[in-house]
C-alpha positions in Angstrom: 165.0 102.8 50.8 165.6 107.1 51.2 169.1 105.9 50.4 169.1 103.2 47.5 167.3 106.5 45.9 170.1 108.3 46.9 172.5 106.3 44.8 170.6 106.5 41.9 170.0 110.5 41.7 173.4 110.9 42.2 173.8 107.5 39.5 172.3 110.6 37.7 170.3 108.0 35.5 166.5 109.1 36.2 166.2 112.1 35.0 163.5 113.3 37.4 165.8 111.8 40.5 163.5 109.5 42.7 160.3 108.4 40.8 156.7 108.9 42.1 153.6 107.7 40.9 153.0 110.4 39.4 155.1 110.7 37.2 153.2 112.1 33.8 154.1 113.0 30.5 153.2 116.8 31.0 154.0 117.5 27.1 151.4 115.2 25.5 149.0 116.9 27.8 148.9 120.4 26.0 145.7 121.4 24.6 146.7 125.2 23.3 149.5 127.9 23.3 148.7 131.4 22.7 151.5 133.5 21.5 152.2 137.2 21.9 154.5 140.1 21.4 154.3 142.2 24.5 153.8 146.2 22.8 155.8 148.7 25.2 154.2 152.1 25.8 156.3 155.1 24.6 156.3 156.0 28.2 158.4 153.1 29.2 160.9 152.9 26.1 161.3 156.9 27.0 162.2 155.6 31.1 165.0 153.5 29.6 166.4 155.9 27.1 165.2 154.6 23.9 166.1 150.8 24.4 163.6 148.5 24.0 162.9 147.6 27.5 163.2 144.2 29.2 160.1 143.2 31.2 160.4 139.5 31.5 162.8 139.0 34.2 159.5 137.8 36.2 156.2 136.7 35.4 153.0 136.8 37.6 149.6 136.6 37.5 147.1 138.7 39.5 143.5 138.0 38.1 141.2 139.0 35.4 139.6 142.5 35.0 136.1 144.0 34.2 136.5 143.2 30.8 137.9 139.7 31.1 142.0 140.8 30.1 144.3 138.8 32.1 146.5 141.0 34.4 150.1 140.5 34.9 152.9 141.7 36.2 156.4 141.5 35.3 159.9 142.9 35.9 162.7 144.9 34.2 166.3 144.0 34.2 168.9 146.4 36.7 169.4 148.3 33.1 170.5 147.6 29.3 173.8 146.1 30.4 176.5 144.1 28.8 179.8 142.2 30.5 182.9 143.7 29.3 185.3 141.3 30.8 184.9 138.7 33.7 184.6 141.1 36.4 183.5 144.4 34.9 180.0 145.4 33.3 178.7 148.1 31.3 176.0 150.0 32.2 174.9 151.5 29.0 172.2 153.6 31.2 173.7 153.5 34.7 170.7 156.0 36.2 167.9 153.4 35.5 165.4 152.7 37.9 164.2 149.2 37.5 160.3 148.6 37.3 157.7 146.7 37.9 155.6 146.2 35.0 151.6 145.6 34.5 151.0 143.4 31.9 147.5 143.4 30.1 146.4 140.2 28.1 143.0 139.3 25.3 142.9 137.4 23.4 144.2 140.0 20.2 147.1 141.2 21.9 149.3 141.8 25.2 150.8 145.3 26.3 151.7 147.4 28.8 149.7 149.3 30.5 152.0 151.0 33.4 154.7 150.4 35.7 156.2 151.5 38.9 159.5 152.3 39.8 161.2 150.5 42.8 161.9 152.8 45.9 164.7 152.7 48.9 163.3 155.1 51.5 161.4 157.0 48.9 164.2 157.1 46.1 163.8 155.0 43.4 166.7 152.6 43.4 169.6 152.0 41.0 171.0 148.7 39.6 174.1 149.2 40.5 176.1 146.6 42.5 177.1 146.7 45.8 180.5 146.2 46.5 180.4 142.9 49.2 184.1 141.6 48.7 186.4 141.0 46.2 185.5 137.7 45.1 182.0 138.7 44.1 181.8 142.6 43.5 181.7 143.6 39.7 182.6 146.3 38.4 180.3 149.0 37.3 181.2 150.9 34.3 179.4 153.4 31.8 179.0 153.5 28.4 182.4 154.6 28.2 184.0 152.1 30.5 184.6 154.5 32.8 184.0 153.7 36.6 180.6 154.4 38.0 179.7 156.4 41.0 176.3 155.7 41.7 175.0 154.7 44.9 174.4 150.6 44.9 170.9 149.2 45.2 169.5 146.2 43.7 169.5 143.8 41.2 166.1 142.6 40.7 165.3 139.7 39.2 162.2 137.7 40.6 158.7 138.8 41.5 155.7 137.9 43.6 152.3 139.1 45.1 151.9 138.3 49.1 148.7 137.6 51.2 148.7 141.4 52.0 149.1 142.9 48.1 152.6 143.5 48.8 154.7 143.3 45.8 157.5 140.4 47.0 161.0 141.0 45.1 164.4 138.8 44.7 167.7 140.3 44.4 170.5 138.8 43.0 173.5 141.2 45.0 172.7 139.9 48.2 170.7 138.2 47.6 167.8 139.7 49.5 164.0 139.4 49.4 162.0 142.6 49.7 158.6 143.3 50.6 157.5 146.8 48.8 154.7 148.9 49.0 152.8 148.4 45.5 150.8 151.8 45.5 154.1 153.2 45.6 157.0 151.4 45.2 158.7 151.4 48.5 160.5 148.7 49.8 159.2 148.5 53.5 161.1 145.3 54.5 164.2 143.3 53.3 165.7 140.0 54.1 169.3 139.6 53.6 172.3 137.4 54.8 172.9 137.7 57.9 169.5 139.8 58.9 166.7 137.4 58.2 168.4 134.9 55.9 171.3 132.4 56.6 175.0 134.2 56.0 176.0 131.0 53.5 173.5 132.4 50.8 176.3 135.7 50.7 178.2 132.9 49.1 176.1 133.3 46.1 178.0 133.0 42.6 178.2 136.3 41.5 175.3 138.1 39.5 173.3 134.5 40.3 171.2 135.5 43.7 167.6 135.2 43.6 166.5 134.7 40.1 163.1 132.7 41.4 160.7 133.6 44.1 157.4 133.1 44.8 154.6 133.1 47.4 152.4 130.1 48.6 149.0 130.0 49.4 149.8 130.1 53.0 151.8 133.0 52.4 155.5 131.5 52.7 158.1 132.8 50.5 159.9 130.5 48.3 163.2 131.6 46.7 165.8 129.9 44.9 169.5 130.8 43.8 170.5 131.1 40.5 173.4 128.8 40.5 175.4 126.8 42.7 177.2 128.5 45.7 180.7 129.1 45.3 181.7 128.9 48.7 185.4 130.0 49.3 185.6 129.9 45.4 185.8 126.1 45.4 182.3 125.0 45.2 180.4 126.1 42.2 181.4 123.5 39.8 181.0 120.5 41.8 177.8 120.8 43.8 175.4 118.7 43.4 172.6 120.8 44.7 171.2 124.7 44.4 169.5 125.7 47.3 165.7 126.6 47.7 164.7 129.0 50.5 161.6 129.2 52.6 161.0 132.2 54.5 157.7 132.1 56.9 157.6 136.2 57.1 155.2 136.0 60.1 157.6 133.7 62.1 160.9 134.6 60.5 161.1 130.7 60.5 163.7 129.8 57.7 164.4 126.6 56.1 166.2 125.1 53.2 166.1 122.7 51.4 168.1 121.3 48.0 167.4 121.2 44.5 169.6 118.2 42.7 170.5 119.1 39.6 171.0 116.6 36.4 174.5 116.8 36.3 174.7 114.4 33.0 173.7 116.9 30.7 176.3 119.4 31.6 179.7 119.5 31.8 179.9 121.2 35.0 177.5 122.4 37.9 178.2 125.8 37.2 176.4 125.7 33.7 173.2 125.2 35.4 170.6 127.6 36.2 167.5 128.2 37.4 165.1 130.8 36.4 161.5 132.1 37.4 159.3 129.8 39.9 155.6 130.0 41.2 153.8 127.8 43.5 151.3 125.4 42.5 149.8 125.2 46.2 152.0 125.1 49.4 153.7 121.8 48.4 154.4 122.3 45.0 156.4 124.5 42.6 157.1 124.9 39.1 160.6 126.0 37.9 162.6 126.4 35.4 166.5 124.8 34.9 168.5 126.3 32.4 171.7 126.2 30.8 173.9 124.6 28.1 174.5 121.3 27.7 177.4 118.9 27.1 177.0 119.1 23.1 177.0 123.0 23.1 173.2 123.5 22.8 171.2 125.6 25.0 168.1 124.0 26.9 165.3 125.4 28.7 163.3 123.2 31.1 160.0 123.2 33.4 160.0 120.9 36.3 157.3 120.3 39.3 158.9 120.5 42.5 158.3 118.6 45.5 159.4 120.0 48.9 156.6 118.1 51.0 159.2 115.6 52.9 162.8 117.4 51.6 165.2 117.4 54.6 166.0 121.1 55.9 169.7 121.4 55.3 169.8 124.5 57.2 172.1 123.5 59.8 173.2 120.1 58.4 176.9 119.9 57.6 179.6 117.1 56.6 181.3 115.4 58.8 184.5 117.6 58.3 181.9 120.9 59.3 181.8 121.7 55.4 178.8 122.6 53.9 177.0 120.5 51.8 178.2 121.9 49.0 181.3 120.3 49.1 180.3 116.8 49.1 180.2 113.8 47.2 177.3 111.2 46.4 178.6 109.1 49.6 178.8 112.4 51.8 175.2 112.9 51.2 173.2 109.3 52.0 170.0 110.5 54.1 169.4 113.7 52.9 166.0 113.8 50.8 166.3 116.2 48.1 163.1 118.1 46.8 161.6 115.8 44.3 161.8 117.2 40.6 158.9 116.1 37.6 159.8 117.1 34.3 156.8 119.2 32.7 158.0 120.7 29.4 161.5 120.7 27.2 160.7 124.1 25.7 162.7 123.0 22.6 160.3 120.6 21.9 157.5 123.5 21.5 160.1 125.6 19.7 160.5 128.3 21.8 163.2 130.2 20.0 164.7 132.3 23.0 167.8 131.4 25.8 166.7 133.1 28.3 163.2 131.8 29.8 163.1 133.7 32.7 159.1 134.1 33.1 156.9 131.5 35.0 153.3 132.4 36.1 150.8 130.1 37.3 147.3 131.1 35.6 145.3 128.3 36.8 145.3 124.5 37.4 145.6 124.1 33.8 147.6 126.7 32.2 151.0 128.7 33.4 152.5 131.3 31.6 156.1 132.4 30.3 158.0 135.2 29.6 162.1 135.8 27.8 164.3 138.7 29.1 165.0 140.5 26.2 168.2 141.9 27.9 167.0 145.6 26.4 167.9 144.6 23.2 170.9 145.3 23.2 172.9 144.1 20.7 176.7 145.4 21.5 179.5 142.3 21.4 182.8 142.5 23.1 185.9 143.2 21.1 190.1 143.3 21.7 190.6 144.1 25.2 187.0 143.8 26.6 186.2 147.3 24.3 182.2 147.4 23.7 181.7 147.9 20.2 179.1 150.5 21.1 176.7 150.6 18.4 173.7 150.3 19.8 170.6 153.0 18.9 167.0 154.4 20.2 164.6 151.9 19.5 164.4 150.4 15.8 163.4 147.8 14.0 166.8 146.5 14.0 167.1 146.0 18.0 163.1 145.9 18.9 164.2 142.4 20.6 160.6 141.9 21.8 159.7 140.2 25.4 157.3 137.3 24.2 154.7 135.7 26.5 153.1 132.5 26.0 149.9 131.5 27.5 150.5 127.1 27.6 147.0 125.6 28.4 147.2 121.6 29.7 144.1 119.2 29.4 144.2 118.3 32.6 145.3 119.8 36.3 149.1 120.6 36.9 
């Protein structure tokens, strides 16, 4: 039966791969969205230089407080940024620390009402990239395209809260997962290839490492790649598959598992993505897949993910000792891939923004979203992968706000 399913998925003609039961129409289910423009504080526009910062990289939710505001937290960006050519990037602000943001939410308005800088042994970090190896290193350049010398940190990108309080971080250089302190910002334990997390991850697209982490109830860490790997440079356009990590920080018992992706509506793997995630319950996740589509348009997705009975593909290989990523629908019979429910087409609720990278789970009925704002910046490339470099201090004209939407269901996710 596992492998007449099989067939189909990779048939790629049910959307949602193998069909459950419970399969539901999650859309017709939505009883109210609440809308808002998150306000920054002077105090954070000031820490990025005047751009108008990016806190929706992450989204998550940590409770209520005295008065009844929700409390969230969120995440900057490495720093306002822009790709000058395939391999190089601008850092318009090299120096910036990224943050972790608190979010407050009623029900006239959401703003910020501090954040933290992230720490390496008591110094708050850069977003600069490491260099790993010449396939995947980019180039750090200022303002003026001119080299960087900064000492390389991390690239943060998706956010969590552990059992303990511990602030629980994904990197996309690595990628690594951190554990920091969250009265001050230190990182006091990191996963990486190779120390903690399996050495194929360091095969990683580059810039597309962790971009969606979260914690279960029973405290296991879920984290999934951006993108396909691009193992030996061959991979990333034809696998079928982007992997999902669990990490059991008490055991250091790692598994993973894989994530099938709807390759009809793109033209190649590589166009996919996926964005924020957050548990449901310790079976369950919600997550979003990006990317644009065969006919040029831009789609954002949520799915429900399954990973109750996928396979652990940790130390599975083809028969040729390949990884996984290399093969075909036939090379691939008997795996069970973590089963994927469809729960909203955000073009259908006419969300306006590309880049959804916010998922919080509020309660058994509502989740909320986030955009990165990318800083507002607004610069384009020009002849010769020149910035046109007119970007300024916050105005109207670039106050590219980070929105958050509260999405409330009728009934339980």
């Amino acid at each position: 039966m596992i492998h007449n399913c099989l067939v189909l998925l990779f048939a790629l003609t049910v959307l949602v791969g193998c069909k459950s039961n419970d399969y539901r129409n999650y859309s017709t289910e939505i009883e109210d969205i609440k809308k808002y423009k998150i306000a920054l504080s002077n105090e954070i526009i000031k820490a990025s230089k005047g751009h108008y910062t990016g806190i929706g990289s992450s989204l998550k939710f940590a409770g209520k407080d005295d008065n009844g505001d929700l409390i969230f937290y969120g995440l900057t960006d490495r720093a306002p940024n822009y790709p000058s050519n395939d391999r190089n990037i601008a850092m318009l602000y090299p120096q910036y620390s990224p943050k972790i943001v608190k979010i407050k939410v009623n029900n006239q308005r959401a703003f910020v009402e501090g954040f933290i800088s992230i720490k390496m042994k008591g110094k708050e970090i850069t977003g600069v990239p490491y260099k790993l190896d010449d396939s995947f290193y980019e180039v750090p350049l200022d303002k003026y395209l001119n080299q960087v010398d900064l000492i390389p940190d991390l690239d943060p990108e998706s956010l969590a809260i552990d059992k303990d309080g511990n602030f629980v971080i994904g990197d996309e250089f690595f990628p690594s997962i951190n554990i920091v302190n969250p009265k001050n910002g230190n990182i006091i334990r990191q996963f990486k290839p190779g120390s903690g997390l399996p050495k194929v991850l360091q095969s990683r697209q580059r810039n597309k490492g962790f971009e969606a982490l979260s914690v279960s109830p029973n405290g296991k860490i879920y984290a999934a790649l951006e993108g396909t790997l691009d193992i030996n440079n061959e991979t990333k356009d034809k696998a079928s598959f982007i992997r999902i990590i669990e990490v059991d920080p008490y055991t250091f018992k790692v598994k993973m598992f894989a994530y099938l992706l709807d390759k009809d509506d793109y033209l190649k793997s590589a166009d996919v993505s996926i964005g924020d995630m957050d548990a449901l319950d310790n079976d369950h996740l919600l997550l979003i897949e990006k990317g644009v589509r065969k006919d040029g348009k831009f789609q954002n997705k949520v799915f429900k993910v399954d990973v109750s009975k996928a396979s652990d593909i940790s130390n599975l290989y083809l028969p040729n000792g390949k990884e996984l990523e290399y093969g075909e629908a036939k090379d691939l019979k008997g795996i069970h891939f973590a089963k994927k429910f469809p729960v909203l087409d955000m073009k259908q609720l006419d969300w306006k923004e590309n880049k959804l990278e916010g998922l919080a789970k509020v309660n058994e009925k509502t989740i909320a979203i986030t955009n990165d704002n990318d800083f507002g910046i607004n610069s384009v490339s020009r002849r010769d992968y020149v910035l046109d470099d007119t970007y300024e201090p916050v105005t109207e004209l670039n106050k590219v706000y980070t929105e958050l939407w509260i999405i409330k269901f009728k009934n339980k996710l």
